[in-house]
C-alpha positions, 0 to 999 in steps of 0.5 A: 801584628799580634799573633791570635791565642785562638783554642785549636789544635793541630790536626782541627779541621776548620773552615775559612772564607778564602778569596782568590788571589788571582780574581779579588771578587771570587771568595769561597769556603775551604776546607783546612787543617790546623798544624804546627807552623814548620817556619815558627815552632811552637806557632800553629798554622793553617795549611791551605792550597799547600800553603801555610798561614799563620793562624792569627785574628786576620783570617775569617775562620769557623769550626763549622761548614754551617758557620763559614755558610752563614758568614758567607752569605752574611758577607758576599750573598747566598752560596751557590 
């Protein structure tokens, strides 16, 4: 897999369109942080539910609520 040269920073707040690992067909917007990925120095991740995720072009990731919103709905109907 090839690692994505997205332009954040550590410390950028982002969005991504997480789906729930225990009930596929639940999906939600959350809130992350960008930070330096503690297993791979010099790579950035994303910390999300106490995990991190390495930043690459596989996560659905947006600079804005209104973003992540708008592909919300464009993939999995209206937010509640």
């Amino acid at each position: 897999m090839e690692i994505f040269e997205p332009s954040y920073s550590p410390g950028d707040i982002v969005y991504v369109l997480y789906r729930n690992p225990h009930t596929q067909n639940v999906a939600m917007i959350q809130e992350a942080a960008v930070v330096n990925d503690p297993d791979r120095p010099g790579q950035l991740a994303v910390f999300l539910y106490e995990t991190y995720y390495p930043l690459t072009e596989d996560l659905a990731i947006y600079r804005s609520a209104s973003e992540a919103e708008e592909a919300y709905q464009y993939y999995f109907g209206a937010v509640d």
